[in-house]
PASEVEX-941620 format. One record per residue (C-alpha): x, y, z negated; chain. Coordinates in pm, 1 decimal. Each point is the difference from the previous one (the first is absolute). Layout:
// PASEVEX-941620
<rec c1="X" c2="Y" c3="Z" c="A"/>
...
//
This chain:
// PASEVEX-941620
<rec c1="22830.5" c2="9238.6" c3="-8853.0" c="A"/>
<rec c1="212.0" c2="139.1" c3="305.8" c="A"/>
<rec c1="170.0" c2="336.5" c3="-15.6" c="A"/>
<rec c1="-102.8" c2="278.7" c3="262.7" c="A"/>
<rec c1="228.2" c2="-43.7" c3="335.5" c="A"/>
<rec c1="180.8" c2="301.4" c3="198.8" c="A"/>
<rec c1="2.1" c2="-142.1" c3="355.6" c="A"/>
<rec c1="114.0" c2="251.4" c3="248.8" c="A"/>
<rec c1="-200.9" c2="143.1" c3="301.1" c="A"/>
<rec c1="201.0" c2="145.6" c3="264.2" c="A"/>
<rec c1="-91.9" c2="278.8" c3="245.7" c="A"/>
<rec c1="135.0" c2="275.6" c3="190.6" c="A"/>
<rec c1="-106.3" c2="295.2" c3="42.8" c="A"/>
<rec c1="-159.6" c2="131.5" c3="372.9" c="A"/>
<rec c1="-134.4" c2="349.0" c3="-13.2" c="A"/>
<rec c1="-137.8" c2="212.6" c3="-281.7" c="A"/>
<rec c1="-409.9" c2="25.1" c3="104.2" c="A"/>
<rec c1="-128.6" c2="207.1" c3="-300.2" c="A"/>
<rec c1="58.1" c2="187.6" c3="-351.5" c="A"/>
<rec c1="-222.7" c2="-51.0" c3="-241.2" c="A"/>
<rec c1="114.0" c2="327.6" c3="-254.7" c="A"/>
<rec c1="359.5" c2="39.1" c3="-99.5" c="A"/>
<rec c1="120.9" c2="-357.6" c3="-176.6" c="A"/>
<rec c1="-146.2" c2="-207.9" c3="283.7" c="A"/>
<rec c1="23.7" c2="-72.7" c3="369.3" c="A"/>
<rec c1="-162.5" c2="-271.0" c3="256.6" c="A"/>
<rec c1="256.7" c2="-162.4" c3="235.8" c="A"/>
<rec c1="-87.0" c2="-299.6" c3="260.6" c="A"/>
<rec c1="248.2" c2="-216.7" c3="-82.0" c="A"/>
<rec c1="100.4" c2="-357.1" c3="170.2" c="A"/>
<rec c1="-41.5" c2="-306.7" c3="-267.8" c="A"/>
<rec c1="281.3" c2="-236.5" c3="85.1" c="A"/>
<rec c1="-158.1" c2="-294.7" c3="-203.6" c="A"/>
<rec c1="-346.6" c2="20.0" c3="132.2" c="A"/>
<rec c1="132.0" c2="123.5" c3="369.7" c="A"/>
<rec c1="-273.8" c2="248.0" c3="-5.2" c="A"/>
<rec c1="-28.3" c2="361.7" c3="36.5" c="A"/>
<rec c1="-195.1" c2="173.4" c3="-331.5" c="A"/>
<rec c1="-39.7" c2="323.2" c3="-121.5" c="A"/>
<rec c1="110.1" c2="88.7" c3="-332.4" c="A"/>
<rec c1="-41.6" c2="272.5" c3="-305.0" c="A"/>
<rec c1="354.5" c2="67.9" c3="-177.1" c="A"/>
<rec c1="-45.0" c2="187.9" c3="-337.3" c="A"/>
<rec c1="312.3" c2="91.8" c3="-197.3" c="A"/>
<rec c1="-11.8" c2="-107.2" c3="-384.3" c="A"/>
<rec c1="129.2" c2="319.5" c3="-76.7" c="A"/>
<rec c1="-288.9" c2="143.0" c3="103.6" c="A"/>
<rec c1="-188.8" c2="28.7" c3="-329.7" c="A"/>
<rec c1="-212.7" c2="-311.7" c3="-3.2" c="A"/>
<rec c1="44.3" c2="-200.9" c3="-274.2" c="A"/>
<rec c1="134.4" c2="-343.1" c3="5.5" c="A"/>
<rec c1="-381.9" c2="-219.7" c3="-20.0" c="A"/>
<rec c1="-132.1" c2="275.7" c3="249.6" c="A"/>
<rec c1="264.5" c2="-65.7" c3="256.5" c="A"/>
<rec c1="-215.2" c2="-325.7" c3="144.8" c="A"/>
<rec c1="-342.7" c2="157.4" c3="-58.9" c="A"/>
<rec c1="-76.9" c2="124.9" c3="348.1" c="A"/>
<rec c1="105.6" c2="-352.1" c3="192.9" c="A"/>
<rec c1="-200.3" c2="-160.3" c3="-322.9" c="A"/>
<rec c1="-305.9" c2="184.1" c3="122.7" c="A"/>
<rec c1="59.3" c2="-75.9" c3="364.6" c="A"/>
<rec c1="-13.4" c2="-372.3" c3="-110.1" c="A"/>
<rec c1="-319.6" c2="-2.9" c3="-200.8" c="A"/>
<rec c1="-170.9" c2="213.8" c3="296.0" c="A"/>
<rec c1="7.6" c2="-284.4" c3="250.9" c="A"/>
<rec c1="-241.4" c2="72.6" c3="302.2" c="A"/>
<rec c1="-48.2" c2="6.7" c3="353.3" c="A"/>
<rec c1="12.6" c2="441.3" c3="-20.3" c="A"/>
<rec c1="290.1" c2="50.6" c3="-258.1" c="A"/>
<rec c1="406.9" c2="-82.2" c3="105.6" c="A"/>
<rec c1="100.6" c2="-281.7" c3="-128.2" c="A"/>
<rec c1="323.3" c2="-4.2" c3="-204.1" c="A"/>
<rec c1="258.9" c2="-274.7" c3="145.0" c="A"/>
<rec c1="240.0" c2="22.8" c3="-349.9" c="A"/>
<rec c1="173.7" c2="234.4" c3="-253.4" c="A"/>
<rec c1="386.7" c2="-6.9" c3="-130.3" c="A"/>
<rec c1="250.4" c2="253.3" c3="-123.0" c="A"/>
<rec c1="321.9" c2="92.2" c3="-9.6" c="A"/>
<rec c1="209.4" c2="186.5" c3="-233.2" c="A"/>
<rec c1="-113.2" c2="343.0" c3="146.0" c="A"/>
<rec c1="-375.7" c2="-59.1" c3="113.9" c="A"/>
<rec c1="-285.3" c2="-233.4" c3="38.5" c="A"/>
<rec c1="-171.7" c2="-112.3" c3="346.9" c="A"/>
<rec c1="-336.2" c2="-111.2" c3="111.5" c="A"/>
<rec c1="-22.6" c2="-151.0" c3="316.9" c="A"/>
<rec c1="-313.3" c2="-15.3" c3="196.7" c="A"/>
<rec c1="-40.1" c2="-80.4" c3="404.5" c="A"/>
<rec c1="128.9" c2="260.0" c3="256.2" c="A"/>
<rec c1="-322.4" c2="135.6" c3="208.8" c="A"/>
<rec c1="143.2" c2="167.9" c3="332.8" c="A"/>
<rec c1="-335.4" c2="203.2" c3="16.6" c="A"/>
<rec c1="72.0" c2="188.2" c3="-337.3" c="A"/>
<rec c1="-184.7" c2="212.7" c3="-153.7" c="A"/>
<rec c1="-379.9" c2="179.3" c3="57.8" c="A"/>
<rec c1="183.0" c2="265.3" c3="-60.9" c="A"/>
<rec c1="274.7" c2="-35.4" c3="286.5" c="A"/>
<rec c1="-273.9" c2="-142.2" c3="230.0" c="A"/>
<rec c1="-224.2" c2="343.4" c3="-48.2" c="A"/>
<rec c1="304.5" c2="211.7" c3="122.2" c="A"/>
<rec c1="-29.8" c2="-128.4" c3="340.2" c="A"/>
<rec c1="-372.8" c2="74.9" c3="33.0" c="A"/>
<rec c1="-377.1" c2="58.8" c3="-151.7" c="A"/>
<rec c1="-173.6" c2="-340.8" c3="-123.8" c="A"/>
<rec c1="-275.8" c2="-93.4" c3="139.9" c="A"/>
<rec c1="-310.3" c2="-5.1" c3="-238.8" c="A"/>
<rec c1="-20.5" c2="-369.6" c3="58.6" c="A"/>
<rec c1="345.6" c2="-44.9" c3="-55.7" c="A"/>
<rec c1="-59.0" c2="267.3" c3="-322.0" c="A"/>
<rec c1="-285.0" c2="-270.7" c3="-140.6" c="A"/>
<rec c1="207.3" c2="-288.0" c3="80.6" c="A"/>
<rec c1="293.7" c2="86.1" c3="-200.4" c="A"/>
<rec c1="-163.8" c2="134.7" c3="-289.1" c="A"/>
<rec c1="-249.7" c2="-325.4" c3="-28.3" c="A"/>
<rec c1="346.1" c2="-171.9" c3="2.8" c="A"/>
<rec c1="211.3" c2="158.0" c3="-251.1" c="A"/>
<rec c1="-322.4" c2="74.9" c3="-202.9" c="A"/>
<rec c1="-49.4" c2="-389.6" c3="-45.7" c="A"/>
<rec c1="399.5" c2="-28.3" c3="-104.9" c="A"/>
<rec c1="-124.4" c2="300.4" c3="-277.3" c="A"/>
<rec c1="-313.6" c2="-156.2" c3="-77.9" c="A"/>
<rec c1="294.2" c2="-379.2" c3="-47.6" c="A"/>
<rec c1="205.3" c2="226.1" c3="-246.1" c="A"/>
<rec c1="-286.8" c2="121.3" c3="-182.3" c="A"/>
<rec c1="-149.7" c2="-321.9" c3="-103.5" c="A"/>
<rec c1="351.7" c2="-104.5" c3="-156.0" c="A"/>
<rec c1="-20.5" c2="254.0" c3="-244.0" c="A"/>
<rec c1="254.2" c2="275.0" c3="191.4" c="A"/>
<rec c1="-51.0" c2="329.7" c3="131.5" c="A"/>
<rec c1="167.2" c2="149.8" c3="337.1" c="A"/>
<rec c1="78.0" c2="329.6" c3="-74.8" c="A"/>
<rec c1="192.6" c2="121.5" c3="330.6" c="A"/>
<rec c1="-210.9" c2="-66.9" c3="293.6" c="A"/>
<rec c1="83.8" c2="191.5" c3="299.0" c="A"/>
<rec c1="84.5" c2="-64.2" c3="349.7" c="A"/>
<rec c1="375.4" c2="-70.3" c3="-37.4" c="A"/>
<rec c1="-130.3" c2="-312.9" c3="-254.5" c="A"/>
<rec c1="-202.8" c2="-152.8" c3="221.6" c="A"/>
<rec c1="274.8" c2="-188.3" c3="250.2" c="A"/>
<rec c1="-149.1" c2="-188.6" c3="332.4" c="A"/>
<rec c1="11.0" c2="-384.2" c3="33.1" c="A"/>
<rec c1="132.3" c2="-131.4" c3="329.7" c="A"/>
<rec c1="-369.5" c2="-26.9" c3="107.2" c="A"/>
<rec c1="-89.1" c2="350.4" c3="-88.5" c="A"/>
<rec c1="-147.8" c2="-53.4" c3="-363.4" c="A"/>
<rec c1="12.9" c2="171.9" c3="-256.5" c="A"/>
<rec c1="200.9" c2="-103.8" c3="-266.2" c="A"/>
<rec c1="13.4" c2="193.7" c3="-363.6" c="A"/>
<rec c1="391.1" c2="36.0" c3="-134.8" c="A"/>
<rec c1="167.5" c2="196.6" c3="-276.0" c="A"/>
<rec c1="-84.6" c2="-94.5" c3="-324.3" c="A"/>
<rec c1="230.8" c2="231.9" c3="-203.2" c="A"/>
<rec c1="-207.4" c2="224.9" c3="-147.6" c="A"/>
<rec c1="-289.2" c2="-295.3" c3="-82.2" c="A"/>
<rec c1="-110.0" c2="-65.6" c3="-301.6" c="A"/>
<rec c1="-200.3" c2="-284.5" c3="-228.0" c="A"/>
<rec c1="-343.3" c2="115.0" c3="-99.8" c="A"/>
<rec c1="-20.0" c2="23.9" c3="-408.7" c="A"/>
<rec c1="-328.2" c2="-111.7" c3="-198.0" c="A"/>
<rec c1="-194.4" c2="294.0" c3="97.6" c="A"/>
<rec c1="32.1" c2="-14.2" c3="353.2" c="A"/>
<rec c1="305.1" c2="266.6" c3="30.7" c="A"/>
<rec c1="352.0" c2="-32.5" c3="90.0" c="A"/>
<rec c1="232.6" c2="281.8" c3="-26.8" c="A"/>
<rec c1="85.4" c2="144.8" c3="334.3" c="A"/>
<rec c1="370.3" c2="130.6" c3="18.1" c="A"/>
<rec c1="138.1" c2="351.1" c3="11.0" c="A"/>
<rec c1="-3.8" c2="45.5" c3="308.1" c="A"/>
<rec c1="-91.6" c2="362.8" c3="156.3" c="A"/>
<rec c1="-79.5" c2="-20.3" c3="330.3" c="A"/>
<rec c1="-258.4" c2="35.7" c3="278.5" c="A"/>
<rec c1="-259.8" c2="-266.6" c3="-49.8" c="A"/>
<rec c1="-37.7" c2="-73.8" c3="-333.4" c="A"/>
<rec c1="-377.9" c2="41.4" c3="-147.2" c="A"/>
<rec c1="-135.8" c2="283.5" c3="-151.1" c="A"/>
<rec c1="-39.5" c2="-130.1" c3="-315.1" c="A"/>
<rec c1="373.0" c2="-15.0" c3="-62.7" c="A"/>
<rec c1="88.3" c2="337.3" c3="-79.4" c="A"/>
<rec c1="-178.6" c2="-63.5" c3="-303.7" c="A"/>
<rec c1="46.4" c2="-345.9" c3="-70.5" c="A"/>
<rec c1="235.0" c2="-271.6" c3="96.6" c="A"/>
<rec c1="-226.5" c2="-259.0" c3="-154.4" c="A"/>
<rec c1="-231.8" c2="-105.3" c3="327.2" c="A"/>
<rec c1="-169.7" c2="-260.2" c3="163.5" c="A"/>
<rec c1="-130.2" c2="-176.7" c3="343.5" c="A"/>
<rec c1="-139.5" c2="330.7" c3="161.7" c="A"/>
<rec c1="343.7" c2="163.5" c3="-49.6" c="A"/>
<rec c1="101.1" c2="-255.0" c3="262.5" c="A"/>
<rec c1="-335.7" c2="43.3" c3="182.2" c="A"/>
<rec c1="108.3" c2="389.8" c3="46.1" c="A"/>
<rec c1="326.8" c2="-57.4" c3="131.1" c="A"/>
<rec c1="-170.6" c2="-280.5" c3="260.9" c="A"/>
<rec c1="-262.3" c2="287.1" c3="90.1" c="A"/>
<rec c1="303.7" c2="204.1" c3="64.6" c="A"/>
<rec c1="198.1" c2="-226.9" c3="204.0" c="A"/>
<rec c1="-349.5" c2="-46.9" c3="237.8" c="A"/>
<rec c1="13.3" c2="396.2" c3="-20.0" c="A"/>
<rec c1="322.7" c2="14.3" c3="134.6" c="A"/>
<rec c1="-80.3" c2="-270.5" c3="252.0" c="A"/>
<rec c1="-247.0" c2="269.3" c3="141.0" c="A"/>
<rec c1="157.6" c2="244.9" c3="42.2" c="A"/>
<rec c1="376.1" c2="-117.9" c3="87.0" c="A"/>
<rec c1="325.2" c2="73.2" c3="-243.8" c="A"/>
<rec c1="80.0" c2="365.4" c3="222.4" c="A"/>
<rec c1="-377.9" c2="128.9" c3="-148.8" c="A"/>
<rec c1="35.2" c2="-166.1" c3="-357.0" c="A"/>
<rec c1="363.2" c2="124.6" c3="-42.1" c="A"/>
<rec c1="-73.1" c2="392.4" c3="89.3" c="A"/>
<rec c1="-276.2" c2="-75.4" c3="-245.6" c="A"/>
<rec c1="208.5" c2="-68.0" c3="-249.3" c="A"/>
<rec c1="269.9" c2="291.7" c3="50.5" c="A"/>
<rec c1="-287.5" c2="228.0" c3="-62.4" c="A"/>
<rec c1="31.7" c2="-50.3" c3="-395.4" c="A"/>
<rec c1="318.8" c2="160.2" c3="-154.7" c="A"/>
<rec c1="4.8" c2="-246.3" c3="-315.7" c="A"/>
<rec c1="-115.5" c2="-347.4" c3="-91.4" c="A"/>
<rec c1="-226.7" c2="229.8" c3="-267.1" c="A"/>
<rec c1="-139.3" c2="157.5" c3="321.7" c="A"/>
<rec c1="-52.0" c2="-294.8" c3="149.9" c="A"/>
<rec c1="-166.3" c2="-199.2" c3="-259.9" c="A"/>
<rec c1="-249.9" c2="322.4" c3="-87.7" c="A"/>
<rec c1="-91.2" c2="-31.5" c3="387.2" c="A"/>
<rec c1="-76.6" c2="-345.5" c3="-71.5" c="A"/>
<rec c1="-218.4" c2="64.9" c3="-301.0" c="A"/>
<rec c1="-193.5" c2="253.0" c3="205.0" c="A"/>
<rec c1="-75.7" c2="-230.3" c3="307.9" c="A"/>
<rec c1="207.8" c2="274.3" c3="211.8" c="A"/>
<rec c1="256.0" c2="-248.8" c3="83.5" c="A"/>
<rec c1="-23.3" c2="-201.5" c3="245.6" c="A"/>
<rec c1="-204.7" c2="229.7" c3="223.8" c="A"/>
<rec c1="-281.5" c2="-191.7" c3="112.2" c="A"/>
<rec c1="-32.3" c2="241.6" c3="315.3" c="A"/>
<rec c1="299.9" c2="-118.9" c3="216.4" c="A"/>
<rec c1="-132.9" c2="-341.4" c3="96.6" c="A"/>
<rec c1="50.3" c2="-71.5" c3="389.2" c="A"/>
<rec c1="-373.9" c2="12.6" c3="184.3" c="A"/>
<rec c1="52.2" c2="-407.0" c3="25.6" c="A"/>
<rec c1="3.5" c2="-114.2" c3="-343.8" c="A"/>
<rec c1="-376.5" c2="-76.7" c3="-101.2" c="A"/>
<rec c1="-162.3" c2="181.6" c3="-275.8" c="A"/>
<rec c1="-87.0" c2="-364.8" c3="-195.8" c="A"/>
<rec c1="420.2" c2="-36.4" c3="-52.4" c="A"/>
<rec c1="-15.3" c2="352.5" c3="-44.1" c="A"/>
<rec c1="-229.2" c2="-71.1" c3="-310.0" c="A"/>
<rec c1="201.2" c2="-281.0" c3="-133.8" c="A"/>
<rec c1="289.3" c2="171.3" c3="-8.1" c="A"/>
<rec c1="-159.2" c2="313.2" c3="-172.5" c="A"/>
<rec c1="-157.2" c2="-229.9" c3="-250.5" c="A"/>
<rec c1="391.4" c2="-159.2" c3="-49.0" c="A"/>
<rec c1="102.7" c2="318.6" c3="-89.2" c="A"/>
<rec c1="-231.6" c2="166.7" c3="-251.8" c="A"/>
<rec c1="173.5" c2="210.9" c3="-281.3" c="A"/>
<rec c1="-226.5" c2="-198.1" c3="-301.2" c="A"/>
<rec c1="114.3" c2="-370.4" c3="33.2" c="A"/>
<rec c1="-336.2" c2="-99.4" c3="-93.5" c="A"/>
<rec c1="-133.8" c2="133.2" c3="342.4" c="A"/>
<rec c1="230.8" c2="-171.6" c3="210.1" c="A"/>
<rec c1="-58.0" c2="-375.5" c3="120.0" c="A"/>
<rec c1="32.9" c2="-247.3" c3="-337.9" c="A"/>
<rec c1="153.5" c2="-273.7" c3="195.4" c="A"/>
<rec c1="200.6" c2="-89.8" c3="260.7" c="A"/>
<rec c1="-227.9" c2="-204.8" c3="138.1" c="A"/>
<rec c1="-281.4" c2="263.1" c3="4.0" c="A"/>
<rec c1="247.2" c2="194.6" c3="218.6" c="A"/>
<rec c1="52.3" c2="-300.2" c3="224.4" c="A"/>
<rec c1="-352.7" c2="-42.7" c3="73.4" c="A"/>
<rec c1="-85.8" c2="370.0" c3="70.1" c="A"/>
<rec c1="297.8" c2="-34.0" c3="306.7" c="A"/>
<rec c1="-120.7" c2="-325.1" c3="107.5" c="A"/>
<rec c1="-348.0" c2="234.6" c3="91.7" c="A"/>
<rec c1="165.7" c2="202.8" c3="256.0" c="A"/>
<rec c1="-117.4" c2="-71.9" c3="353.2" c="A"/>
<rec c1="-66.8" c2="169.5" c3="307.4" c="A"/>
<rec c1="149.0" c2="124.1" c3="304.1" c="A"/>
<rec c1="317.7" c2="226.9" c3="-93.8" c="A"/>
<rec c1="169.5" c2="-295.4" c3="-178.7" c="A"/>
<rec c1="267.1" c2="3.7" c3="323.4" c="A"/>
<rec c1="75.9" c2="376.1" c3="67.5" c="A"/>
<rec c1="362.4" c2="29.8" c3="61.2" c="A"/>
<rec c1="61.7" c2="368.5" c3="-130.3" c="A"/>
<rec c1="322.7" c2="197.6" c3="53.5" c="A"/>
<rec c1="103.9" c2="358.9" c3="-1.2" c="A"/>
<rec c1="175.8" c2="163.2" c3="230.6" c="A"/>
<rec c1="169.0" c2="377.4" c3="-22.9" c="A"/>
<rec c1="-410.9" c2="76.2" c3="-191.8" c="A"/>
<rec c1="-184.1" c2="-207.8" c3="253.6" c="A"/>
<rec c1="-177.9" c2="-288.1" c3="-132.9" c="A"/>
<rec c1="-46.5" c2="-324.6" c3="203.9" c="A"/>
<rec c1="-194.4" c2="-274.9" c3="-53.8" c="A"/>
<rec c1="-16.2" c2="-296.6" c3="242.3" c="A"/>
<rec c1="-174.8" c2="-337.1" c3="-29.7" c="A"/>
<rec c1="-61.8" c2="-309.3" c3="236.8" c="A"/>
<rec c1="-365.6" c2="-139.4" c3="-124.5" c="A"/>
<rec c1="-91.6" c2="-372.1" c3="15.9" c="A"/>
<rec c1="-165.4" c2="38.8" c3="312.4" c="A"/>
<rec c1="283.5" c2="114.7" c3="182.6" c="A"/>
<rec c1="-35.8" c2="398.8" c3="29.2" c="A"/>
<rec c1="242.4" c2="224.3" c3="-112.7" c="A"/>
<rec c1="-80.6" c2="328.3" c3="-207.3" c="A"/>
<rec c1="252.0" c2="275.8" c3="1.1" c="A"/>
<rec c1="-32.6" c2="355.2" c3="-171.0" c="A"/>
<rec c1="241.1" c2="300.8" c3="-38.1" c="A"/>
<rec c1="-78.0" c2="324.6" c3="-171.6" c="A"/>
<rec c1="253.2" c2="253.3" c3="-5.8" c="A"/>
<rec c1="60.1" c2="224.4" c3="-298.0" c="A"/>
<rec c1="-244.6" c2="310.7" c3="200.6" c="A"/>
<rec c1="-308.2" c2="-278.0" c3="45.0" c="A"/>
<rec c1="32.2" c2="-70.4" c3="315.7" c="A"/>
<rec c1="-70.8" c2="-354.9" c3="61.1" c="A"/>
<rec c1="46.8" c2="-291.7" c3="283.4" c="A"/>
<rec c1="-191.9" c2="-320.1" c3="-40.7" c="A"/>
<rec c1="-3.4" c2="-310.7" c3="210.6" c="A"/>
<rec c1="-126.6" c2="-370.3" c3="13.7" c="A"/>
<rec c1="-13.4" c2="-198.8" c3="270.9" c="A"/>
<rec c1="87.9" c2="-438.2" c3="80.9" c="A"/>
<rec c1="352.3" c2="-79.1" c3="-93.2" c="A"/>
<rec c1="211.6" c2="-33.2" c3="277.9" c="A"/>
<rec c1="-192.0" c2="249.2" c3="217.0" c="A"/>
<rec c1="-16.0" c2="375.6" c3="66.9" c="A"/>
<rec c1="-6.9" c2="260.7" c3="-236.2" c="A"/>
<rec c1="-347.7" c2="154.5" c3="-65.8" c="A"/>
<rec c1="-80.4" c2="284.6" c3="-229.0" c="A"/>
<rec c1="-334.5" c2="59.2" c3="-200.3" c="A"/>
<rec c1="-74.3" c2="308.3" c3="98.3" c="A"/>
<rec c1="-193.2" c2="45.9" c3="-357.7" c="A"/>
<rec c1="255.4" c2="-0.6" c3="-159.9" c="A"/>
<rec c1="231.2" c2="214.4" c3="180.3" c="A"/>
<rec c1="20.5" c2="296.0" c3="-128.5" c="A"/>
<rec c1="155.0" c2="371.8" c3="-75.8" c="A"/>
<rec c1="-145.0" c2="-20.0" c3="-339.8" c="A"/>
<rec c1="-85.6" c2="-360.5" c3="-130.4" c="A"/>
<rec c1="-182.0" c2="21.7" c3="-345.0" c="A"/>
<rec c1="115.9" c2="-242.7" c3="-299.2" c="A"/>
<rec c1="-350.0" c2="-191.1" c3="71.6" c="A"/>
<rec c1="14.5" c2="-89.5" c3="354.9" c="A"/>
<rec c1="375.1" c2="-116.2" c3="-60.9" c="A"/>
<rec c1="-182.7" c2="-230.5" c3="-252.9" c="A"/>
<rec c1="-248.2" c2="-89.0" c3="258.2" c="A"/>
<rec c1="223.2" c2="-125.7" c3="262.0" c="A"/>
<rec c1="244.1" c2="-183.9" c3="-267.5" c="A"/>
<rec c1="-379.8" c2="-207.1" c3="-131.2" c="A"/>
<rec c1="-149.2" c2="-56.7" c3="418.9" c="A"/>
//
């Protein structure tokens, strides 16, 4: 009985924070009516959308309520484009967090058990993800992982397929250079990726991808199981993640995990001592350094030759090496050695 109203929303503008391809960007902007600071997509109309799709992504958003996907605070338009507004999170993106330095592998776990159960949240209503990757998974303001950019999602039809999007690039499944018709473990492979990348840092997983000349490349190397390459793991990250993520990522979809969950549980298994290595890499020389539960800290450089310093001794006191470990010509094993005492 009452008529659809056009109330206004007024905001301005603070800095742009993101493009998301050529018709949109991502600007924090200052809400004047709720006095709040937000973060918000702008997509121009002229962008090729039509007019029911223009809402679909904030539509999405709103149907995917849960503690590990951004919530979306409203949608409006203007002549020229259409907004969604979801909160501002000053700690950004996993993405812009991994530039500064190498996760952790219980920081690696903890993120992906997090943004896995906002995939696992999208699933069960019937949508698929279709872009997951490092620069969609933004950080809450207590370091959680939160799921964003619903763009390229779709609903799931009668058979269990959606049809993912044309979009060539880096982490899409296998299975899509033949057909855009796919299902769950198309999202599973691009979450097996992400955890890959996690590994091995964005400076390894980028040169990785420069190798291949073309997408066709690319996607043949993906077929093959010759991208990624399984060999360039750090010493720290245990073989048992290593095995979930090669499982993520099998070329025949009906090898990989069949659920989310599946993939949850399998992380949830990883224990042991090398959950805390801090790793870094320094002109070649890799570092790790850790300060265990009981109070010792564990340091280890190798230098690109093999030549290798180790030390562990009370925090707060004196330096001490372990002579075992020091070394003109330290093997792969006994670096694995020390990293598991």
């Amino acid at each position: 009985m009452y008529a659809y109203q056009e109330p206004r929303v007024r905001f301005r503008k603070i800095r742009e924070i993101g493009q998301e391809g050529r018709n949109s960007s991502v600007y924090t902007i200052h809400d004047a009516n709720l006095d709040a600071t937000l973060a918000i997509k702008e997509v121009r109309k002229d962008s090729g959308y039509f007019h029911p799709s223009y809402f679909e992504e904030a539509q999405i958003l709103y149907k995917s309520v849960h503690p590990n996907v951004v919530q979306v605070m409203y949608a409006c338009e203007d002549d020229e484009n259409v907004y969604v507004a979801t909160p501002f999170y000053e700690n950004g993106s996993l993405k812009s967090f991994m530039a500064n330095r190498f996760l952790t592998v219980r920081e690696i776990i903890k993120f992906s058990c997090q943004f896995l159960n906002g995939l696992h949240n999208i699933h069960s209503k019937g949508l698929y993800h279709f872009d997951i990757k490092p620069d969609n998974i933004l950080l809450s303001d207590r370091y959680e992982a939160l799921l964003s950019d619903f763009g390229q999602s779709r609903e799931i039809n009668e058979h269990g397929l959606a049809q993912q999007p044309r979009q060539y690039n880096k982490i899409v499944a296998p299975e899509f250079f033949g057909n855009n018709y796919l299902d769950s473990r198309s999202d599973i492979y691009q979450a097996g990726l992400t955890l890959y990348h996690m590994c091995v840092g964005t400076v390894e997983f980028d040169s990785q991808i420069a190798r291949y000349a073309t997408v066709r490349d690319l996607g043949h190397a993906k077929r093959t199981g010759t991208f990624p390459d399984f060999g360039r793991y750090p010493l720290h990250i245990p073989q048992k993640l290593q095995r979930v993520i090669r499982k993520s990522l099998r070329a025949n979809p009906q090898d990989r995990y069949h659920s989310v969950l599946d993939m949850v549980n399998a992380l949830a298994d990883i224990d042991g001592p090398v959950l805390d290595w801090q790793y870094s890499v320094d002109h070649g020389t890799r570092n790790w350094h850790q300060i265990t539960e009981d109070g010792y800290v564990k340091k280890l450089s190798v230098c690109p030759a093999s030549t290798s310093v180790a030390h562990k001794y009370r925090d707060g006191a004196a330096e001490r090496r372990v002579t075992a470990y020091c070394s003109n010509s330290i093997t792969e094993q006994q670096i694995v050695e020390f990293l598991n005492q």
